[in-house]
N, C-alpha and C positions, 0 to 999 in steps of 0.2 A: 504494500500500500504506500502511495507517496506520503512523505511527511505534511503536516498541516501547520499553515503561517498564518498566524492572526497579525496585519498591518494596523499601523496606527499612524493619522494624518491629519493634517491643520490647515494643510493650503492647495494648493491649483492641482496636486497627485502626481506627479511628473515621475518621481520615482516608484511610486505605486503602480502606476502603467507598465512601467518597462519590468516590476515584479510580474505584474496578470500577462503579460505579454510571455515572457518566457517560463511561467508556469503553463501556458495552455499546449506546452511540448509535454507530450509523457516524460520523455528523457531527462527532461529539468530534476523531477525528483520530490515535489513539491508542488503543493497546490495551496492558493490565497483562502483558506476555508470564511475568512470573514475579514472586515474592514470597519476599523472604529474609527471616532472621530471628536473632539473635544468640542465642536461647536457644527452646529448646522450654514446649511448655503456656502459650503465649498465644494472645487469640482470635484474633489478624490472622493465623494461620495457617488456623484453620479458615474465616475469611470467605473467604479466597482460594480452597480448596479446595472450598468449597462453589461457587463461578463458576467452578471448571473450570480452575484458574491454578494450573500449574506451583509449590510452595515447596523452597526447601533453608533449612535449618538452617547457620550458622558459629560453633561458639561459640569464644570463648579461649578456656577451659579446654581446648580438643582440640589445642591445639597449643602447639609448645615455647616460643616466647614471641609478643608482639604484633607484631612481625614477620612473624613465620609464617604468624600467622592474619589481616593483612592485604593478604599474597600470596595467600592461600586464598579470600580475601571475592571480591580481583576477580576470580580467578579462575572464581568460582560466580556472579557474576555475566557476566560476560562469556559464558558460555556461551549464555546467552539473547540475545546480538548488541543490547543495547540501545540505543538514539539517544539516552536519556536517564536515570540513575538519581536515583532519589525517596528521598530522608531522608523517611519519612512516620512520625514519632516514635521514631527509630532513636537509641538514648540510646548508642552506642560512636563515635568522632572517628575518622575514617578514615586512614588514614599514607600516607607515600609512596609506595609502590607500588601504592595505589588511587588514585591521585592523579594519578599517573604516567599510567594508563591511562583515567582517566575526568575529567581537569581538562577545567574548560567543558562537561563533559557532569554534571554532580553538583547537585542540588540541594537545599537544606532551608528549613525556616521555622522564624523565632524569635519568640517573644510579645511581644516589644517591637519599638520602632521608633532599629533600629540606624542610625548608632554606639551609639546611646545603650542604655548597660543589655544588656549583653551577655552569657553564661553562664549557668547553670542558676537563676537565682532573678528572670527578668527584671520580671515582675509584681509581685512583692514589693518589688523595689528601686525600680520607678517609684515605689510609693506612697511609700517611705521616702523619696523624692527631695522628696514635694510634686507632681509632676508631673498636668497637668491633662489631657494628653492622650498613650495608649498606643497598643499595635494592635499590628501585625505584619509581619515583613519576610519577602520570598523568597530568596536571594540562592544563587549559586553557590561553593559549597564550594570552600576555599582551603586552607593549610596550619597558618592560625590558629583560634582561637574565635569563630564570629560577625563573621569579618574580613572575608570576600568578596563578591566585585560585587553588587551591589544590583539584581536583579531587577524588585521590584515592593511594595509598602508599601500597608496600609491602616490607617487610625486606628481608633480608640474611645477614647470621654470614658471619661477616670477623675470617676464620680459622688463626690458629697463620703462617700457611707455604705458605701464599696468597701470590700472587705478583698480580699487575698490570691486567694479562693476565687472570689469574683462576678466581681472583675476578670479571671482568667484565663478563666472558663468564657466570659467574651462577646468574649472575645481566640480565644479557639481558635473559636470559628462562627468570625468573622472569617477565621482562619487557614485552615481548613478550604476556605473559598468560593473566597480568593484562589488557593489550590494548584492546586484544581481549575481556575478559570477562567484560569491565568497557565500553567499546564504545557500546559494542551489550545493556547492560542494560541500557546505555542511552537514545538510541532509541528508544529499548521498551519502556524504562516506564517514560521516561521522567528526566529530573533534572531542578535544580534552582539555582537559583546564589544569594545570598546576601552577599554583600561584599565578604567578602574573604571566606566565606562558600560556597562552593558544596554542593549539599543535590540530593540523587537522592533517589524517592518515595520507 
């Protein structure tokens, strides 16, 4: 049976696509069993429902505080019995009781190449660094920002005429390629965690 991905998204789906896109191969290894989403009227809702994939809505605002509504999140996910959930541009930091129930099974991607340049501005802060070379990291979601095991990493040259805008858009293909090509081979064939090593077979 293929492995099952519960994705989770915030804006236009851009990497959730190119997920449904190359799960719709048997080969992939994995199928999108559902698609969550912290706030309604984004498109990565309707790309999933146009492929036939299960969405539920969590937003904070519906619950009494951040607590609540992070016992609610895994709980909506968990329903779909996932092998693995996908930060596929899920802009809300997950707490403990998602954490609880899906550590080592949790993954996201960041625009730079951690440690380095960590939190929401990471392309900006390479270039402010001087930095000659960016890209992007996979890693499994821990209890910090940008803190956890180091999946898989790919570069790109920061050009001397980058700004802000160029450098991220050639960081997210990037991002995009690796998610897809690092989740499907996990699936398949498996990986392992010790300590802050990733190892997939």
């Amino acid at each position: 049976m293929p492995a099952r991905l519960v994705v989770l998204v915030s804006g236009t789906g851009s990497t959730l696509q190119a997920l449904l896109d190359a799960a719709a191969d048997p080969s992939y290894g994995a199928i999108v069993a559902a698609v969550g989403a912290d706030r309604e009227g984004i498109d990565g809702l309707p790309r999933a429902e146009r492929a036939g994939v299960p969405t539920f809505v969590c937003r904070l605002g519906d619950h009494v505080d951040r607590a609540a509504w992070d016992l609610a999140l895994a709980a909506e996910c968990a329903r779909f019995r996932p092998d693995l959930v996908v930060s596929a541009g899920f802009m809300k930091l997950a707490g403990p009781a998602f954490l609880h129930r899906f550590g080592g099974r949790f993954v996201n991607s960041h625009p730079a190449l951690l440690p380095s340049f960590p939190g929401v501005h990471g392309p900006r802060d390479a270039l402010a660094h001087g930095a000659k070379v960016s890209g992007c990291t996979l890693f499994l979601v821990d209890d910090g920002v940008d803190t956890g095991p180091i999946v898989a990493q790919r570069a790109v040259d920061v050009l001397d005429d980058d700004d802000e805008r160029t450098l991220h858009d050639r960081i997210k293909v990037a991002e995009r390629s690796m998610l897809v090509d690092v989740v499907g081979r996990m699936m398949r064939e498996g990986y392992r965690v010790n300590g802050r090593r990733v190892t997939i077979p």
